[in-house]
C-alpha positions as CSV (number, residue, x, y, z in Angstrom):
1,X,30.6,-17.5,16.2
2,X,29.1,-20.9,18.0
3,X,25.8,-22.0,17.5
4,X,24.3,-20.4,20.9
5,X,25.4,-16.5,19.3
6,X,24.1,-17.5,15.8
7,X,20.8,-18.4,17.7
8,X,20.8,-15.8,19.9
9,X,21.6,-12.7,17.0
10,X,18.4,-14.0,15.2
11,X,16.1,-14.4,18.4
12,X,17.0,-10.2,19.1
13,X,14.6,-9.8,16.1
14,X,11.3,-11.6,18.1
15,X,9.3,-9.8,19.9
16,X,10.0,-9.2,23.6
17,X,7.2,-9.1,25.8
18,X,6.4,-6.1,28.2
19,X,5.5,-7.9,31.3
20,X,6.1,-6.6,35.3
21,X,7.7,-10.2,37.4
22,X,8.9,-9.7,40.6
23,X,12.0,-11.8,40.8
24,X,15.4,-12.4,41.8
25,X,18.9,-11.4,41.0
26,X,22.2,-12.2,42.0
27,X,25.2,-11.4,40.7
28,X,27.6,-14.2,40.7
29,X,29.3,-14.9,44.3
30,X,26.5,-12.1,45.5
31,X,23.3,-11.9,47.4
32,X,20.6,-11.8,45.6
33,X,18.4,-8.9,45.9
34,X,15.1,-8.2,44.6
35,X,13.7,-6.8,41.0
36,X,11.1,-6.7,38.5
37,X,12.0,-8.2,35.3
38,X,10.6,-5.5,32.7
39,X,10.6,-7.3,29.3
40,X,11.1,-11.0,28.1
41,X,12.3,-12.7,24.6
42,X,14.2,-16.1,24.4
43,X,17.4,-15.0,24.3
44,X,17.3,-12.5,27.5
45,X,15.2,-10.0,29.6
46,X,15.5,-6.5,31.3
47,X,15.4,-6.1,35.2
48,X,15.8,-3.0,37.5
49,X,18.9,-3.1,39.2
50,X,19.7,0.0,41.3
51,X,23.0,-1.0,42.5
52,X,25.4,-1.1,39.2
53,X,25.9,-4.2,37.1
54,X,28.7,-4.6,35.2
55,X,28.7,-5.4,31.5
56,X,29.9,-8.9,31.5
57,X,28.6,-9.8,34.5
58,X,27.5,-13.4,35.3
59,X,24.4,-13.3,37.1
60,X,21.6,-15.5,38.6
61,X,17.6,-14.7,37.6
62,X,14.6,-16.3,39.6
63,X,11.8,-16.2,38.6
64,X,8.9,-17.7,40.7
65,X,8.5,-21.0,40.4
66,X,11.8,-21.7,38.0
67,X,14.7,-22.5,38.1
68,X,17.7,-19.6,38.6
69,X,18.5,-19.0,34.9
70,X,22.4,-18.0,34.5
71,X,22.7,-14.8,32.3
72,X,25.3,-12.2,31.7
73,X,25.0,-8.3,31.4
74,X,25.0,-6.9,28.4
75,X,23.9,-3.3,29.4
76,X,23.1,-1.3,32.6
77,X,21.7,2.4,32.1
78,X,19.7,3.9,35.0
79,X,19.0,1.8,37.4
80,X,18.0,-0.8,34.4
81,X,19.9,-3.8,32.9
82,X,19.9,-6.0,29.9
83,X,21.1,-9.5,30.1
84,X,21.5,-12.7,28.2
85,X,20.8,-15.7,28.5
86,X,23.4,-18.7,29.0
87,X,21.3,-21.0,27.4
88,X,17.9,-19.9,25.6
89,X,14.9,-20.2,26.9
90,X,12.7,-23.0,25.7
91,X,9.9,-22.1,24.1
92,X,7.4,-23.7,26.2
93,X,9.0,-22.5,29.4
94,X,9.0,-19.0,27.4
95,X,5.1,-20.0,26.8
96,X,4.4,-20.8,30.2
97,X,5.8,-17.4,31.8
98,X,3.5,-15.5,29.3
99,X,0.5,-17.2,30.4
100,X,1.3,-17.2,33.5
101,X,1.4,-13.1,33.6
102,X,-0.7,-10.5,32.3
103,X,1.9,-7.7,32.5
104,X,0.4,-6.7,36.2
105,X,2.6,-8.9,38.2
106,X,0.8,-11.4,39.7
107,X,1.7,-15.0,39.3
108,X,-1.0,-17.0,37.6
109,X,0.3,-20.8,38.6
């Protein structure tokens, strides 16, 4: 395993957060379409997608004021996926989209 799975298999243990971001998602060579990004952790998130996502899938995320963050899908189960990140997160950009919500959606920039 490289150093990005080591990392990645010991941030699953921190917490996610529960928040609600509106955002974007695009599977790669797709539109992006629209979706709320359900939880949050270093090393990944979980979004609605009603259309079907492929596991393995290399997709785009949005959020507002970032940055598309590449990511690939590790699950999709009713109308909800689970993806990784390429790269982690940093922390204080991790920080930042905490502070920024209060789990009711609305940007705080």
């Amino acid at each position: 395993m490289g150093r990005y799975e080591i990392a990645a298999q010991e941030d699953r243990s921190a917490p996610r957060t529960r928040l609600s971001i509106p955002a974007q998602l695009r599977q790669s060579g797709g539109r992006p379409f629209q979706t709320v990004v359900n939880d949050l952790s270093l090393s990944g998130f979980s979004a609605t997608a009603v259309s079907r996502l492929h596991v393995g899938t290399v997709c785009w995320l949005t959020l507002p004021g970032l940055e598309a963050q590449q990511a690939e899908v590790i699950w999709w189960e009713d109308s909800m996926c689970g993806c990784a990140f390429a790269q982690l997160l940093s922390p204080i950009v991790h920080d930042n989209i905490l502070t920024r919500y209060r789990g009711d959606g609305v940007y705080k920039g």
